[in-house]
C-alpha positions in Angstrom: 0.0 0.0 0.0 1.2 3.3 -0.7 1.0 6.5 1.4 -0.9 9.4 0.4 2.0 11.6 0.0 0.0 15.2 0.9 -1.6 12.9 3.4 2.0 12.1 5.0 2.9 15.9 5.0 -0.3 17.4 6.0 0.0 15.0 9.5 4.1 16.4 9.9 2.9 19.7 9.3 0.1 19.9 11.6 2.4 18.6 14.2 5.5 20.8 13.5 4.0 23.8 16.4 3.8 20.9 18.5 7.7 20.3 18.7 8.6 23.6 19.1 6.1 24.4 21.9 3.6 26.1 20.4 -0.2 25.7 20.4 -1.6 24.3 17.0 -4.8 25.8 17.1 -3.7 29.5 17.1 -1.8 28.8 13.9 -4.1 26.3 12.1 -7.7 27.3 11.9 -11.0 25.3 10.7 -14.6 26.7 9.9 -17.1 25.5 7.8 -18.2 26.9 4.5 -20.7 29.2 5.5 -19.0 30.8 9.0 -18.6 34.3 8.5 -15.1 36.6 8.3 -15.4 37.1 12.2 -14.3 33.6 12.7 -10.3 34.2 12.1 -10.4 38.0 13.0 -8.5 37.9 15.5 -5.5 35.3 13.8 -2.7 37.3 13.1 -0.9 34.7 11.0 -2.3 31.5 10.1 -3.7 28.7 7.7 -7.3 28.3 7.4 -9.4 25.2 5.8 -12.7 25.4 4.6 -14.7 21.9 5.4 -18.5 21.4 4.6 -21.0 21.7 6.6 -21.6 18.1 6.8 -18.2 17.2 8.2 -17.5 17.8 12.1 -14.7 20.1 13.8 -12.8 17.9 15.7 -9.8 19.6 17.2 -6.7 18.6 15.1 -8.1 16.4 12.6 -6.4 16.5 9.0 -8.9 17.2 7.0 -7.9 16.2 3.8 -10.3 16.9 1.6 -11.0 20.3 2.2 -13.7 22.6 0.3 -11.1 25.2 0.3 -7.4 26.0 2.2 -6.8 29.6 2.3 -3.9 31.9 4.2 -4.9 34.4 7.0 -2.6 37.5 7.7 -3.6 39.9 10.3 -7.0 38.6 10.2 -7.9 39.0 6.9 -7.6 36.2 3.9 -4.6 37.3 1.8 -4.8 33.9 -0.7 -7.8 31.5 -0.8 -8.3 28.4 -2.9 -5.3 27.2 -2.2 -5.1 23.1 -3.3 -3.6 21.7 0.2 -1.9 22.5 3.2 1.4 21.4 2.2 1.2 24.4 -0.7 -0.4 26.8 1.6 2.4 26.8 4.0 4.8 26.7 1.6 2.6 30.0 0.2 2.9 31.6 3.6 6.6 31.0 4.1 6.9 33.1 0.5 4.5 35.5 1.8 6.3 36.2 4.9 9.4 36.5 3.5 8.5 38.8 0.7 6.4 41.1 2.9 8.9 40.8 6.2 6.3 39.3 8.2 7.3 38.9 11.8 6.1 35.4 13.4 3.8 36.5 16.0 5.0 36.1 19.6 2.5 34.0 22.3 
């Protein structure tokens, strides 16, 4: 059997704030499709997926099959429709280093 391979980096990646002491959820944000802006308002930098309304938030889960992955910067969506996680935070790394971006201290 072979691994998904965004699968496989999509689980590393949602547990990289993990090894260096951070808290996952204040980076990596879920809503579903129809939750309004208000939702990340408050995230200064982070990755947001889109899931349908169907599916159920549970804290951490992978979500692989996202309606939509999109990139939050100071609480508004700078890039949306973005294919995976993987890409996104690639996207964001660009982003930050193209616009100075400071990683937001706890």
């Amino acid at each position: 059997m072979n691994p998904d391979v965004t699968a496989m980096r999509t689980m590393v990646l949602r547990g990289l704030p993990v090894l260096l002491g951070d808290d996952p959820s204040d980076f990596y944000n879920t809503c579903f499709d129809c939750d309004s802006d208000e939702t990340w308002a408050q995230v200064s930098v982070g990755v947001l997926t889109v899931v349908p309304e169907d599916e159920q938030l549970v804290p951490n889960q992978l979500h692989l099959q996202p309606i939509s992955t999109a990139i939050i910067v100071e609480g508004a969506i700078v890039m949306d429709d973005v294919q995976n996680l993987p890409e996104a935070l690639c996207l964001l790394f660009g982003l930050s280093y193209a616009l100075h971006l400071d990683y937001p201290t706890p």
